[in-house]
C-alpha positions in Angstrom: 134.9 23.1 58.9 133.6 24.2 55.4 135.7 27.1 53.8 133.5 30.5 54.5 131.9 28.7 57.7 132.2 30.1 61.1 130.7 28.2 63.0 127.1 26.8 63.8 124.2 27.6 65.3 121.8 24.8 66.9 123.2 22.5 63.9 122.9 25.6 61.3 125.5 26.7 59.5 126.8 30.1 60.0 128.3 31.7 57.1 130.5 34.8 56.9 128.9 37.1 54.7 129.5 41.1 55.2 126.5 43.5 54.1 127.0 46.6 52.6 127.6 48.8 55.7 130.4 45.9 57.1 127.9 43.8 58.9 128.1 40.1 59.2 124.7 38.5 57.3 122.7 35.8 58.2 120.2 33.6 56.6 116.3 33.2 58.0 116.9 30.1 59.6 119.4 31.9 61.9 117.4 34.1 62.7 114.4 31.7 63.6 117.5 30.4 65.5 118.3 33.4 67.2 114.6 33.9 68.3 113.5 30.4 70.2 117.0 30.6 71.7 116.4 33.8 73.1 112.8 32.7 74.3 108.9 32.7 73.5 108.5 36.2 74.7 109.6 39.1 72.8 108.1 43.3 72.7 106.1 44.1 69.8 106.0 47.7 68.9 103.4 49.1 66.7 102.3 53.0 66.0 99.2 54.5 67.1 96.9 56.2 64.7 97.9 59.6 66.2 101.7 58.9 66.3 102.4 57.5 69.4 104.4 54.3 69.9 102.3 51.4 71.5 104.5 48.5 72.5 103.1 44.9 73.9 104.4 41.4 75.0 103.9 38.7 72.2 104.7 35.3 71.9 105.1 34.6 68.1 105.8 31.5 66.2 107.3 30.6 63.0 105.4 29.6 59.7 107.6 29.1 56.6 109.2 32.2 56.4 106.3 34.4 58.5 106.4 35.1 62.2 103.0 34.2 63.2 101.0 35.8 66.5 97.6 35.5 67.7 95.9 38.3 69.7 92.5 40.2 70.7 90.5 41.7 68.5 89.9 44.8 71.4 93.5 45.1 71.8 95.3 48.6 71.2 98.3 46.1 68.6 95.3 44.9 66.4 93.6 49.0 66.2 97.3 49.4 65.3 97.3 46.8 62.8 94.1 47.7 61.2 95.0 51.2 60.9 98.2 50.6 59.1 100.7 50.3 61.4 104.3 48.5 60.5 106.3 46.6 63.5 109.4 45.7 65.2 109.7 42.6 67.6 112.4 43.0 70.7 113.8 40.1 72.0 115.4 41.7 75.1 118.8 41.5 76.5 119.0 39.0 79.4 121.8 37.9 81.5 121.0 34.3 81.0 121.1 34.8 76.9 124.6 36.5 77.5 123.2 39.5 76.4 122.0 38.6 73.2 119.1 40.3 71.5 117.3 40.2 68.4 115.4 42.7 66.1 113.0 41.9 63.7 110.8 44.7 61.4 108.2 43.3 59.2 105.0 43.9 57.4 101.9 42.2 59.2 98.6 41.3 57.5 95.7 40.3 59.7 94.4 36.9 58.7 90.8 36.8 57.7 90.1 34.0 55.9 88.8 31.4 58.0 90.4 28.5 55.8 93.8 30.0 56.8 93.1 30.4 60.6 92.0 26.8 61.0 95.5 25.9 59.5 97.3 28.1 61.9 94.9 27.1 64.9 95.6 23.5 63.8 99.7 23.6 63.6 100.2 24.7 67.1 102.4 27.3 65.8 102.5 29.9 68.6 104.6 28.5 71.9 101.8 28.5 74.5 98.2 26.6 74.4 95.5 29.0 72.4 92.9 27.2 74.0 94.0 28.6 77.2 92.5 32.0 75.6 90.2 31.3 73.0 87.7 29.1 72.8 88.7 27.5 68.7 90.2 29.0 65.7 86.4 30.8 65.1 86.4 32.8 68.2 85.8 36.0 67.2 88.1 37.6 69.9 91.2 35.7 67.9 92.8 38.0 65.7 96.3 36.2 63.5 98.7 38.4 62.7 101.2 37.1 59.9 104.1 39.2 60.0 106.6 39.4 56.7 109.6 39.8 58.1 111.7 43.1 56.2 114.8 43.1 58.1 116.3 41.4 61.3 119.5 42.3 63.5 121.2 40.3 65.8 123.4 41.9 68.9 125.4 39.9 70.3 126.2 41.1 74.4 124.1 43.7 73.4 126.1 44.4 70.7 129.5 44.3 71.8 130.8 41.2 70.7 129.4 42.1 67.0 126.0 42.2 65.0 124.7 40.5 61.9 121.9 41.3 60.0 119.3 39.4 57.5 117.5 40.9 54.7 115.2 39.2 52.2 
C-alpha cells in the first residue's frame, strides 16, 4: 500500500489526512462513495420561512462535484428553497450499512434555465426513472435542485468506529 494510504474505498483511495479539530479528511469522491453505498434515499432538511425545520425524503444524484435532485414545484422543500433556505442531506444509520451515516450541508440553487434542465433530464442523473413523475424535462411541476456541497461528515457505526469529514 502507498505510504499515507489506509485503505480503499470501492477502488478509491483513502488517505489519512487529520483536520483541524483531529478529524480524519476525505476527498469528494469519498464522499460520492460514501452516499451510493449507503443508498438512493437520504432526508433532506430545509427551514421554513417562519423558522421551523421541514425535512423530506430525496433521492439525489451526482453531477461533477453538485448533488443534483428533482422535485415539485408545490412542495413545501422548493417554498423552502425559494425563500432562501440552506440544507443538510441524512443518510440514515441502518443495520445493513453497519451503522454508517453520512452528512452533507450545501448551498442549493434552483435550475431555471431550460438549456440546463434538458442536460440534467437527459443524463439520467437521479437514481429512479423521472418519467415515472414527470411528463419531460419542460414539465412545469419539475423543479432541479443543484446543491453545492459546503461540508460532509462521515460516521462510521454511527460514529463509534471514527468520523471523517470533507470540506471544499
Amino acid at each position: 500500500m502507498e505510504p499515507g494510504v489506509a485503505g480503499s474505498l470501492g477502488g478509491i483511495s483513502v488517505v489519512r489526512a487529520v483536520s483541524s479539530s483531529g478529524r480524519r479528511m476525505m476527498n469528494w469522491p469519498q464522499v460520492v462513495a460514501h452516499a451510493k453505498r449507503l443508498g438512493p434515499d437520504c432526508f433532506m432538511a430545509t427551514v421554513r420561512p417562519d423558522g421551523q425545520p421541514h425535512l423530506a425524503v430525496v433521492s439525489p444524484g451526482f453531477v461533477e462535484d453538485l448533488l443534483v435532485m428533482a422535485t415539485f414545484e408545490t412542495s413545501v422543500k422548493t417554498r423552502n428553497l425559494r425563500a432562501g433556505s440552506g440544507v443538510m442531506l441524512h443518510w440514515v444509520v441502518r443495520e445493513e450499512t453497519e451503522n454508517d451515516m453520512l452528512l452533507v450541508r450545501g448551498e442549493p440553487r434552483l435550475v431555471d434555465q431550460r438549456r440546463r434542465r434538458r442536460a440534467l433530464w437527459e443524463m439520467e442523473c437521479v437514481p429512479y426513472d423521472l418519467t415515472d413523475w414527470y411528463r419531460g424535462f419542460d414539465d412545469p411541476v419539475l423543479v432541479w435542485v443543484e446543491n453545492a456541497p459546503t461540508y460532509a461528515s462521515f460516521h462510521r457505526n454511527a460514529g463509534a468506529d471514527g468520523s471523517e469529514v470533507w470540506r471544499p
